[in-house]
C-alpha positions in Angstrom: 0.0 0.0 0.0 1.2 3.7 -0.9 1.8 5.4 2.2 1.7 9.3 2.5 4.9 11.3 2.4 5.9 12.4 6.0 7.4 15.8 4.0 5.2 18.6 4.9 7.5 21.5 3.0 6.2 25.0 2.0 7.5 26.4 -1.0 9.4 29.3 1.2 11.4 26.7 3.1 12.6 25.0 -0.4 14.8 27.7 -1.0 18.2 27.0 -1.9 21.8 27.5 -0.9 23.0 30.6 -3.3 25.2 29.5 -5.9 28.2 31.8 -4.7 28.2 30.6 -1.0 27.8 27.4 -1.7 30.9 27.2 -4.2 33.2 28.9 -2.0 31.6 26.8 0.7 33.2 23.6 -1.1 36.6 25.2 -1.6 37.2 25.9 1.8 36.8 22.5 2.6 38.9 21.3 -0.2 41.7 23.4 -1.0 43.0 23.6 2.3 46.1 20.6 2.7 46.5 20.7 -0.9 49.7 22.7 -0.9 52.3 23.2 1.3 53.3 19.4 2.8 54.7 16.5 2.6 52.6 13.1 2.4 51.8 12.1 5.5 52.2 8.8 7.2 51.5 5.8 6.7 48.5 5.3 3.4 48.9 8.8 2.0 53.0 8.5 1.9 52.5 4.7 0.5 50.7 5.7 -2.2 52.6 8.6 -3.5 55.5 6.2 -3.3 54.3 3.9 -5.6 53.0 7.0 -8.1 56.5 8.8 -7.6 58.5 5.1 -8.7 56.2 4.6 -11.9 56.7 8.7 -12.4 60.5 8.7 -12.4 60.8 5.3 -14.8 61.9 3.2 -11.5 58.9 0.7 -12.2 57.2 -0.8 -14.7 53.6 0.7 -15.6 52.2 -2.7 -14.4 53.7 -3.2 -11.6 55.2 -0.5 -9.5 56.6 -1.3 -6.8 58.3 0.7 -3.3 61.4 -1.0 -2.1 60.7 -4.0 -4.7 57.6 -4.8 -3.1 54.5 -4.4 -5.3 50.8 -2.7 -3.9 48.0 -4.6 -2.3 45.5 -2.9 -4.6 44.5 -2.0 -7.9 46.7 0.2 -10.1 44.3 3.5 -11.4 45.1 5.4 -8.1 49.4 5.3 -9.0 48.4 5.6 -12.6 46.4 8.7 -12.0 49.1 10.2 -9.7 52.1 9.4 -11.7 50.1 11.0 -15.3 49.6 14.1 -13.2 53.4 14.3 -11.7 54.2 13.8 -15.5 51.9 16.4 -16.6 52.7 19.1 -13.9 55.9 18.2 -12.5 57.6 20.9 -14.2 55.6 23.4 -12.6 54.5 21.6 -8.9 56.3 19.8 -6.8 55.7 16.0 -7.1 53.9 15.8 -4.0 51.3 18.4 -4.6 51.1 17.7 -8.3 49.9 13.6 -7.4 47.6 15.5 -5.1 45.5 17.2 -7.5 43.6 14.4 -9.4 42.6 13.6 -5.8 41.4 17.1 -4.9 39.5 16.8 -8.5 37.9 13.2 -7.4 36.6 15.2 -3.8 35.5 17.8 -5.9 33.4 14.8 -7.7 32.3 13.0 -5.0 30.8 16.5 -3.9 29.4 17.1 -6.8 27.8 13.0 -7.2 26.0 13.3 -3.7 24.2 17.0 -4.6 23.0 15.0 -8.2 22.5 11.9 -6.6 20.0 13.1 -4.0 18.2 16.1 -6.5 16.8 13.2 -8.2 15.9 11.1 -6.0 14.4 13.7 -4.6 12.0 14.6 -7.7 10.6 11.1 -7.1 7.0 11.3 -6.8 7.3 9.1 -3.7 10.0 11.7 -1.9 7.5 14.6 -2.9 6.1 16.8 0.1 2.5 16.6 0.9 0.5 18.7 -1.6 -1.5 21.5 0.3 -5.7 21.7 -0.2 -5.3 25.4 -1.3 -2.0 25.1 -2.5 1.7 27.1 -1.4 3.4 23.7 -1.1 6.8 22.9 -2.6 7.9 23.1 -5.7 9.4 19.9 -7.0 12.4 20.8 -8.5 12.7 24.1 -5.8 12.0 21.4 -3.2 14.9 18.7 -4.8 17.9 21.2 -4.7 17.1 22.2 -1.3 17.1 18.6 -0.1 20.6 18.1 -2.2 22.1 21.2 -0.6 21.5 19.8 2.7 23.0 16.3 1.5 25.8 17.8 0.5 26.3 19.8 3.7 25.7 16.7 5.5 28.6 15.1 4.0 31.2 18.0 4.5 30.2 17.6 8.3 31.0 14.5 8.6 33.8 13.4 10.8 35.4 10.6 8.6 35.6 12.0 5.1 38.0 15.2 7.0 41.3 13.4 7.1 40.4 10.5 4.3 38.9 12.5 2.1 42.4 14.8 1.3 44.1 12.0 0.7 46.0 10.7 -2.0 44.8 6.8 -1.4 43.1 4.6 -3.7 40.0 4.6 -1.7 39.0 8.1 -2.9 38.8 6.5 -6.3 36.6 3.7 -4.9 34.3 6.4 -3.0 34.2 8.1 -6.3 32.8 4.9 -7.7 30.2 4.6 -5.4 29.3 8.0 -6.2 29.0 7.1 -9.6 26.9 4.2 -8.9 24.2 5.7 -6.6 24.2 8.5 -9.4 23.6 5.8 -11.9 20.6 4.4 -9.9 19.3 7.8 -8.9 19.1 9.5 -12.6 17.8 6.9 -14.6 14.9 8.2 -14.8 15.7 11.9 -16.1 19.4 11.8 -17.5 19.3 8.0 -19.4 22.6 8.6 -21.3 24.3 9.9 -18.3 23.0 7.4 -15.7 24.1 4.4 -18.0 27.9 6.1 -18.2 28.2 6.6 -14.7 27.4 3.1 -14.0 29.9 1.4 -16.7 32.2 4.0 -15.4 31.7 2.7 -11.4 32.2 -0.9 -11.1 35.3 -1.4 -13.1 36.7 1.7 -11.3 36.4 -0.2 -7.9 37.8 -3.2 -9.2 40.6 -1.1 -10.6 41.4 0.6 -7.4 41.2 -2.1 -5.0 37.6 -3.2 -4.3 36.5 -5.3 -7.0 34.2 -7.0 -4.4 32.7 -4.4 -2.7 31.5 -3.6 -6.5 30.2 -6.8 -7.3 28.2 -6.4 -4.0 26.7 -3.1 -5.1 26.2 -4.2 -8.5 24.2 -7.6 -7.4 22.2 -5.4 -4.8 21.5 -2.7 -7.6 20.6 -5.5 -10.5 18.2 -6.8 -8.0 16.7 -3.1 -7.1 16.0 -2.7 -10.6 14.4 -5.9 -11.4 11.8 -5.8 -8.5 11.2 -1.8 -9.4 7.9 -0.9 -10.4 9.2 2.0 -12.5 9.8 1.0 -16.3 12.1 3.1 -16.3 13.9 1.3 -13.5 13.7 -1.8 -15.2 15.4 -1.1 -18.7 17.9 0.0 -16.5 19.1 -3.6 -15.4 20.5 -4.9 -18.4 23.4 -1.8 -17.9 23.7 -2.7 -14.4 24.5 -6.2 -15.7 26.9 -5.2 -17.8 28.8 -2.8 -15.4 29.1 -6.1 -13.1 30.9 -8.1 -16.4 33.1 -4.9 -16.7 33.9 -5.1 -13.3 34.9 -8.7 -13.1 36.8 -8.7 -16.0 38.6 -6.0 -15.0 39.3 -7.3 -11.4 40.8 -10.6 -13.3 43.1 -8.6 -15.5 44.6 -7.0 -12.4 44.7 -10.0 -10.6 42.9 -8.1 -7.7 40.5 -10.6 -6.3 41.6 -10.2 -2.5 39.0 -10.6 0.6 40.9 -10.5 4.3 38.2 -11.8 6.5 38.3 -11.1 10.1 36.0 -10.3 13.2 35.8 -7.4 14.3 35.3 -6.0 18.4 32.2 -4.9 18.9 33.0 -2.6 20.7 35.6 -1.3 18.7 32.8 -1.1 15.4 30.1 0.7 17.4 32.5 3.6 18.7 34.1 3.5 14.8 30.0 4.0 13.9 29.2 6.7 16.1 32.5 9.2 15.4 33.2 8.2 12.2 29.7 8.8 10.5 28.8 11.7 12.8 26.7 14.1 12.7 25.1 11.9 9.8 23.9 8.4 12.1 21.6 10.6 14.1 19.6 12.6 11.3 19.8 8.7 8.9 17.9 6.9 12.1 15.4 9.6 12.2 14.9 9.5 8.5 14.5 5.7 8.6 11.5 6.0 11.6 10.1 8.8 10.0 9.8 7.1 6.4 9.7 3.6 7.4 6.7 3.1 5.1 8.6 3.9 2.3 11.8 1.9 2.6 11.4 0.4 -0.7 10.9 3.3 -2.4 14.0 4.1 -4.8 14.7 7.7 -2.5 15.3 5.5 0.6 16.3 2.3 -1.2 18.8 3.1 -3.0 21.1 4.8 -0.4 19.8 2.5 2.0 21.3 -0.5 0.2 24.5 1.0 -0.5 25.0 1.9 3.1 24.6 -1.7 4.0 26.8 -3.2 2.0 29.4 -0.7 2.8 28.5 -1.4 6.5 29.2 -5.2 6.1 32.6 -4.7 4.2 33.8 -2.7 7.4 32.3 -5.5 9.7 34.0 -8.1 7.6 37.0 -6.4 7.3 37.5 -6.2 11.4 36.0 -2.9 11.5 38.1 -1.1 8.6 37.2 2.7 8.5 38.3 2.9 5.0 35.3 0.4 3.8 33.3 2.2 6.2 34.4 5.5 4.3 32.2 4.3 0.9 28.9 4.7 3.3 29.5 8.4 4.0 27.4 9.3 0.6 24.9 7.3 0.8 24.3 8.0 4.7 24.4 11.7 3.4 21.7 11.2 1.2 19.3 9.3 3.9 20.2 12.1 6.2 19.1 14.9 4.1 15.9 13.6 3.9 14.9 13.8 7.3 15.2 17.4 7.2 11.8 18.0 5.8 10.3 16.1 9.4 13.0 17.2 11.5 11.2 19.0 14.7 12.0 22.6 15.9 13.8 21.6 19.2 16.4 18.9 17.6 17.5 22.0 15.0 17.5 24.3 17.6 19.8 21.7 19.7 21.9 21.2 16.6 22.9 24.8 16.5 23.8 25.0 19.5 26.3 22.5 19.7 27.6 23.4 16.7 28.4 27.2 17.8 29.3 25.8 21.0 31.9 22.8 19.6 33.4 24.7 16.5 33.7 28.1 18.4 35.8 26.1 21.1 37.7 24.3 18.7 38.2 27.6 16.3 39.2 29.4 19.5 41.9 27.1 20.8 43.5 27.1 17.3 43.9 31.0 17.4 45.1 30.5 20.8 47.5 28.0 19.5 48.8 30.1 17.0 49.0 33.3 19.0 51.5 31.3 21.4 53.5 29.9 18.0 53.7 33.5 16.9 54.3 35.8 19.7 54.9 33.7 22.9 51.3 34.7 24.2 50.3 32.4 26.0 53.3 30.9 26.6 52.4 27.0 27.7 50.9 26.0 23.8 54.4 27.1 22.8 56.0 25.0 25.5 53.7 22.0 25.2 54.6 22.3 21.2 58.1 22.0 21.8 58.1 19.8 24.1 56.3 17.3 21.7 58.0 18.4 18.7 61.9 19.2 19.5 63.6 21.0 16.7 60.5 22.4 15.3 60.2 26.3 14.4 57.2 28.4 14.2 56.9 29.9 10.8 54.8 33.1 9.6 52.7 32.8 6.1 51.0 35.9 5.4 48.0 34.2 3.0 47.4 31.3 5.2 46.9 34.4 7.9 44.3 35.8 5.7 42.6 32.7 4.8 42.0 32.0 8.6 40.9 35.3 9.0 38.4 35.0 6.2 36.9 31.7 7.0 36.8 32.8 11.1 35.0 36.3 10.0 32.6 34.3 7.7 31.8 31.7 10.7 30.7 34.7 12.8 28.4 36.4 9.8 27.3 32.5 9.3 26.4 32.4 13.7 24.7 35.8 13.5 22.8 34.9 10.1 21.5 31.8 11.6 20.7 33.3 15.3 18.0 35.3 12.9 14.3 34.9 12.7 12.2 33.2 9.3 14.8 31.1 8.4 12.5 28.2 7.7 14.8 26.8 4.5 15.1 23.5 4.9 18.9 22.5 4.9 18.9 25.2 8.1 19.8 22.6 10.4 23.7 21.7 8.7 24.5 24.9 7.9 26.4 25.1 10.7 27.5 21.9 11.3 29.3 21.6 7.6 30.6 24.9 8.1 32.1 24.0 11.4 34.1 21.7 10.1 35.2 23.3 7.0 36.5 26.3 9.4 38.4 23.8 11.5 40.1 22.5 8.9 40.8 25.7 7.4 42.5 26.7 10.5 43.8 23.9 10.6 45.9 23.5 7.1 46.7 27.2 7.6 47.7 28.5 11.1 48.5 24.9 12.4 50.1 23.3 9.1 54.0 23.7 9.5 53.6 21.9 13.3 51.2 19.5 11.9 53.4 18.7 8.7 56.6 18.7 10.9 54.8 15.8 13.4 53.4 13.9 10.8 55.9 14.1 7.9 59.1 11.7 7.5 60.9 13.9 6.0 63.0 14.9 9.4 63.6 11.3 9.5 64.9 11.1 6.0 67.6 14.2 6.6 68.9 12.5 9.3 69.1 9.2 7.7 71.0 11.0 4.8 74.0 12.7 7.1 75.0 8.8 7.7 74.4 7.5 3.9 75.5 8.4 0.5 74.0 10.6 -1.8 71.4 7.9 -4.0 73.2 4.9 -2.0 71.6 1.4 -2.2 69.7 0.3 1.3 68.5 -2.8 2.4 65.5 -2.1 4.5 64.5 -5.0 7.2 61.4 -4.5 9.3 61.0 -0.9 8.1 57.4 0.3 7.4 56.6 0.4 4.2 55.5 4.5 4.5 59.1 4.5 5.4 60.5 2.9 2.6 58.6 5.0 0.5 60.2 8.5 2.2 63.6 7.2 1.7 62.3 6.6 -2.1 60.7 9.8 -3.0 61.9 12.1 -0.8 65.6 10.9 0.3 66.8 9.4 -3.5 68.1 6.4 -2.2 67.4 3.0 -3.8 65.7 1.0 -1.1 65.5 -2.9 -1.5 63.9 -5.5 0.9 66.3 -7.9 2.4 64.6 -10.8 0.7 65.0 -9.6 -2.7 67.6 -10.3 -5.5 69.5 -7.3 -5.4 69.7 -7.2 -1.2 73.4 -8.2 -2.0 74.2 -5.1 -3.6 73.9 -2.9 -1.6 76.4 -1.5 1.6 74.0 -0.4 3.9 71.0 -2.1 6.1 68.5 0.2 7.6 66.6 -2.1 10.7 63.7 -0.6 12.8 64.2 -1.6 16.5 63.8 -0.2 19.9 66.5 1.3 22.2 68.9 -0.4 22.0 69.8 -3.6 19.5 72.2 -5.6 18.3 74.2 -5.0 14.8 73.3 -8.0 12.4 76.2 -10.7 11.9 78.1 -9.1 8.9 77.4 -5.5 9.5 78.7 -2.7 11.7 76.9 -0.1 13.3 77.0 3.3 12.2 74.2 5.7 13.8 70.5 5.5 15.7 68.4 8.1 14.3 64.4 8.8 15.3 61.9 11.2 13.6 61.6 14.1 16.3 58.2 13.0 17.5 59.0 9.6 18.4 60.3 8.7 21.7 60.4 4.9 21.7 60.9 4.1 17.7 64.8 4.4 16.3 66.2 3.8 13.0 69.7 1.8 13.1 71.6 2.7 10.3 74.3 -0.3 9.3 77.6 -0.7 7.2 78.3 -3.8 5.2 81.6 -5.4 7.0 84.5 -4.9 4.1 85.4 -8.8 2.7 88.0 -10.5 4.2 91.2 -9.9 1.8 
């Protein structure tokens, strides 16, 4: 039986985001941490490692490799990263230059969720209640308001911050998903489009590393189509069919069928759950309650189903929060539409969190930087140092402005929302995905050099290279693989796992140990070294004994 919507909207709370304040919206969030760094341990540095070996001509295009050892995953993310070191290397620094494509898929994952959820939201089943004398929502007015609020829901939340900006093969997986909930979403209005996006999605996860995780979405969407009572709908399973052959056959010629199975604490998932998906879990398990008569309508569906099988790949995979990461649009998407039921009180209590939690946090950054700049307060300075020996506060004049520009439009943002008649309906994440765009802002600007000197190896890597030849051949035992990668892209040195051919080569061992250690039968010790922020982690730098004459 056809239930009636739950979406009482009138057409003056289906306004939508303005254009301009929307886009600038999105690059604050996504600029910031594209320049000015280093990769950062452990998955962002491994990657880039294996983009800067096929970049230089170190590896073959099929199989790159960092310190002889080839990836665990597909190979489009290093492809994608080593074309663009190629194509702007001359101009960027290889670092940033691998990061752009990535910046580019954010940007598209953005952009996947806003189309995704316009039109499922034009559905007539997602459609507001039509009034007896009219004023209701229009449906297209109605649609973009609901998609601004996915999209906001998405910048806020928590486990798409750090993720999101990196340079790992699972932003071209969430990309995929995007590109398959989009396929499912627009069949209806955009045929040519919606049938791209979904030969386009499967064989990209397989490509980058999840050729199961596809195969799962694309069974789950073959069988939403099939039991659809849209036409529509229908002639759209024959494409998802062939997306799943395209991504099978492209998982084979890769050779990336892998599946680690192991159970997860429970525990350990449910606080992963409520952090990692926040503020989203809340505002989907409303949604759920609120349209529970229409689960199996495509607006709910859809997302719905996606979400799930996301959900088990991180259960399955002992609570992984990067299979966890390909639920974030779809839980976006549910959450937008509870806005349209969402009582008074729960925004009201929303707000004030928000100005309450991102104020703080916005607040103890300044604070933070005040100390790093002029010594007022003194203990941040202190505690940094402490922490951080050998680091040195550094002054950038634009990344001054920027944080002065995002904090002054946080304040307008408070004082705009503290107003009366703002009935739109995406009210309620304003603040919450502006919160976190101005925290990381602030951030990648005023706390980046301290943040880049903790989490970079490059300290580790200039110390290494006072004890080693310039380019010198090292065999790397128990080292990291992050590691290995530093001393590849960002030391010059040839680094070769002990168990490989070439291990004989080469005069100098680099062993990861603790305090102290023994040197290995046939070498001598030459140095300890440690990154500054480590305490209990040392690098013990070897010398090949001479033969015996």
């Amino acid at each position: 039986m056809n239930q009636p919507t739950p979406a009482i909207v009138t057409q003056r709370a289906a306004q939508r985001l303005p254009r301009l304040a929307l886009l600038l919206f999105c690059a604050a969030y996504v600029i910031p941490g594209l320049f000015g760094r280093d990769p950062w341990r452990s998955a962002d540095l491994t990657a880039f490692g294996f983009m800067h070996s096929l970049a230089r001509g170190g590896a073959d295009l099929w199989h790159p490799v960092v310190g002889g050892v080839p990836p665990e995953v597909g190979l489009f993310p290093y492809w994608l990263g080593a074309a663009f070191i190629h194509l702007l290397g001359g101009v960027l620094d290889p670092a940033v230059a691998a990061r752009v494509p990535f910046a580019l898929l954010l940007v598209a994952v953005l952009m996947l969720t806003w189309y995704t959820t316009y039109h499922l939201a034009r559905s007539e089943a997602a459609q507001p209640v039509a009034f007896a004398f009219g004023g209701e929502a229009h449906p297209v007015d109605y649609a973009r308001a609901i998609a601004d609020g996915a999209l906001l829901a998405l910048v806020a939340t928590l486990g798409l911050l750090q993720l999101g900006h990196e340079t790992t093969p699972e932003l071209l997986q969430l990309t995929g998903v995007g590109l398959y909930t989009y396929g499912l979403a627009a069949n209806q209005h955009r045929s040519l489009q919606s049938r791209l996006a979904m030969l386009a999605a499967l064989p990209l996860m397989a490509g980058s590393g999840a050729p199961t995780i596809g195969l799962a979405l694309g069974a789950v969407g073959l069988l939403t189509c099939l039991r659809s009572e849209l036409p529509q709908t229908r002639r759209f399973a024959p494409w998802v069919g062939a997306a799943l052959l395209l991504g099978a056959l492209t998982a084979t010629a890769f050779d990336a069928w892998q599946w680690k199975l192991s159970a997860s604490s429970p525990r350990q998932l449910v606080r992963l759950l409520v952090w990692f998906t926040w503020p989203t879990w809340p505002l989907v398990a409303w949604t759920l309650w609120r349209w529970r008569g229409h689960l199996l309508k495509r607006h709910i569906a859809v997302p719905l189903s996606t979400a799930l099988v996301a959900l088990a790949s991180c259960v399955l995979m002992n609570g992984s929060d990067r299979a966890l990461l390909l639920a974030l649009p779809s839980l976006a998407v549910l959450a937008a539409f509870s806005l349209p039921t969402l009582r008074r009180g729960v925004a009201s209590a929303i707000d004030w969190f928000s100005v309450f939690f991102f104020s703080t946090c916005a607040l103890a950054l300044w604070v933070i930087y005040a100390s790093m700049q002029v010594g007022v307060p003194a203990k941040p300075l202190m505690n940094i140092r402490k922490l951080a020996p050998g680091f040195e506060p550094q002054f950038s004049l634009p990344a001054l402005l920027a944080a002065l520009l995002g904090t002054l439009a946080w304040v307008w943002l408070v004082r705009w929302r503290a107003g009366r008649n703002r009935e739109v309906l995406w009210r309620s994440l304003v603040l919450p995905g502006s919160g976190v765009a101005l925290c990381w802002l602030l951030l990648m600007t005023l706390g980046l050099p301290v943040l880049d000197y903790a989490r970079s190896e490059r300290p580790l890597v200039e110390r290494l290279s006072a004890h080693l030849p310039p380019a010198a051949c090292v065999v790397a035992r128990d080292l990291p693989r992050y590691q290995v990668a530093a001393l590849e892209a960002l030391g010059g040195f040839r680094v070769v796992d002990e168990r490989a051919a070439g291990a004989q080569a080469c005069d100098h061992l680099l062993v990861l140990g603790g305090r102290t250690r023994t040197a290995p039968a046939g070498w001598q010790f030459v140095a300890r070294e440690r990154r500054p922020t480590d305490r209990n982690e040392f690098t013990y730098v070897y010398r090949r004994d001479p033969a015996p004459r």
